[in-house]
TIVEX-16983 format. One record per residue: residue in one letter; x, y, z of N, C-alpha, C in turn. Coordinates in steps of 0.001 Angstrom, whole numbers, plus 500000, padded with zeros to 6 digits. Layout:
! TIVEX-16983
residuo	n.X	n.Y	n.Z	ca.X	ca.Y	ca.Z	c.X	c.Y	c.Z
A	X	Y	Z	X	Y	Z	X	Y	Z
...
END
This chain:
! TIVEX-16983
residuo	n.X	n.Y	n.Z	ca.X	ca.Y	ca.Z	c.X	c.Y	c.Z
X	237059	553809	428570	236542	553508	427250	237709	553149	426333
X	237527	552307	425568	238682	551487	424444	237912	551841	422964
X	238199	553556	422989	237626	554358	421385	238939	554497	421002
X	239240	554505	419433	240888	554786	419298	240772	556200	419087
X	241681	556642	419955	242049	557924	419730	241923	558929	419039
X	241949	558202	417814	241451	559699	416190	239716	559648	416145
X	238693	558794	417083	237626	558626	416722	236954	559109	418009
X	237693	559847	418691	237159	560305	420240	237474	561918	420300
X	236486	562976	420527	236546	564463	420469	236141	564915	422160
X	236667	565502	422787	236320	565665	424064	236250	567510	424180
X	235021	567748	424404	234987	569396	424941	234547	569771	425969
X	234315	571324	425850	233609	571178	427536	231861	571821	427231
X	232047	571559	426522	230447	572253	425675	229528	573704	425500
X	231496	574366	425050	230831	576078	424258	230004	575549	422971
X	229273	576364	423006	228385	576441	421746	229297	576605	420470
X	230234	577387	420833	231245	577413	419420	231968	575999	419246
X	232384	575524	420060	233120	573797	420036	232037	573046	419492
X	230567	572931	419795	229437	572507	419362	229290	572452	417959
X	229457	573437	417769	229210	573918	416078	230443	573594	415339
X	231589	573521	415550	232910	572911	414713	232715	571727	414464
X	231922	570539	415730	232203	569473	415866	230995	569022	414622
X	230037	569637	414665	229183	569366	413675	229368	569878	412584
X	229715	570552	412450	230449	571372	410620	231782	570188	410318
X	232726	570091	411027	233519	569371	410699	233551	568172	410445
X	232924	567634	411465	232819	565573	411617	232295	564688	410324
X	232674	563980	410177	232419	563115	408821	230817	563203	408817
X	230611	562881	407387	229481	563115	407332	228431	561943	407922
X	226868	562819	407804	226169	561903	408112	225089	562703	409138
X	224590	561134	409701	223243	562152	409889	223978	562308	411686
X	223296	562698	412865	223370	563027	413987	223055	562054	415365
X	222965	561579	416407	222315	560804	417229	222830	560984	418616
X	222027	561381	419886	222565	561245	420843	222344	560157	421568
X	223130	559681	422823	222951	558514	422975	223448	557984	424868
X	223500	556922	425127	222087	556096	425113	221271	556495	426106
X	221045	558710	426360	220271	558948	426625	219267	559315	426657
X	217761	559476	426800	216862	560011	426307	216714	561538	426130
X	216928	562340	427611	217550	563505	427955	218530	563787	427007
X	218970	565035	426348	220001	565459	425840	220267	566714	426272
X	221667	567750	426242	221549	568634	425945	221264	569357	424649
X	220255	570762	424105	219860	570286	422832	220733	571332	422186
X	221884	571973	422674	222652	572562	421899	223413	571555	420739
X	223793	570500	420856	224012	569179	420188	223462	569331	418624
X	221626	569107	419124	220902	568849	418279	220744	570278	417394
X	221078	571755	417874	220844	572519	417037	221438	572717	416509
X	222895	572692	416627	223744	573282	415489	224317	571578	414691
X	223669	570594	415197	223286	569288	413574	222357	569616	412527
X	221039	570587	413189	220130	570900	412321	220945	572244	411502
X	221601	572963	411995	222106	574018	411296	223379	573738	410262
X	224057	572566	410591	224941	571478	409778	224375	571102	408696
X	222869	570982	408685	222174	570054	407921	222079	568968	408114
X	222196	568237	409287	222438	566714	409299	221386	566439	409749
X	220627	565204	409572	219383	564701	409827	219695	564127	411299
X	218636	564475	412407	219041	564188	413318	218450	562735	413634
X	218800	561691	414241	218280	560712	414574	217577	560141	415935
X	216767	559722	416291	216349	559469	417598	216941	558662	418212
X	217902	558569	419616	218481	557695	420067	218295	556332	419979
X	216639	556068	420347	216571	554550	420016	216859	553647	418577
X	216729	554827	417709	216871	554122	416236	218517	553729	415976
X	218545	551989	416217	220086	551463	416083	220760	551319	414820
X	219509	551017	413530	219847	550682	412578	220004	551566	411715
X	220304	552936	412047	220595	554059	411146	221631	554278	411179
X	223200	554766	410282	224415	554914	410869	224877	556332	411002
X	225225	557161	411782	225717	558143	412481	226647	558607	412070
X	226835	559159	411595	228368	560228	411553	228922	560773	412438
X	227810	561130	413639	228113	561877	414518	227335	561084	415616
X	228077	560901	416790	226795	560167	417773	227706	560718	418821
X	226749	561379	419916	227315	562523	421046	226603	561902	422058
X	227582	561645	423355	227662	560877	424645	227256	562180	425625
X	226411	562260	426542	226951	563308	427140	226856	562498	428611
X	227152	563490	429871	227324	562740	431236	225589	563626	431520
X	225059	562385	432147	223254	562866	432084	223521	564164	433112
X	224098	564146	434377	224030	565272	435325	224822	566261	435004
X	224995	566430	433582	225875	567974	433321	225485	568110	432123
X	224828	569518	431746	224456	570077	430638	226019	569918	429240
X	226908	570084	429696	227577	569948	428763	228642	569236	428420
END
């Protein structure tokens, strides 16, 4: 992947790394992507962020946060 460096966060998906990444990350609303499946620890601590979460298919909304995961591993 060709992400620059300051715009790429890599964990191994504790629930506590979960929750920094969403308290911390620029603002905005949430989106996982481009799978349907998610893990939904992601999505809970965006809702506990406050961030409006978005449905993957919706392109034309912009993200603050948009979380990749690998489909055959929960985290």
């Amino acid at each position: 992947m060709a992400w620059p460096s300051n715009r790429l966060l890599i964990g191994n998906g504790a629930s506590e790394f979960i929750d920094l990444i969403m308290r911390l990350a620029p603002a905005g609303a949430y989106r996982t992507g481009p799978f349907i499946a998610s893990y939904k620890e992601y999505e809970r601590a965006a809702k506990v962020a406050g961030r409006t979460v978005i449905p993957h298919s919706d392109k034309a909304t912009k993200a603050g946060v948009t979380v990749i995961i690998h489909p055959n591993s929960p985290s």
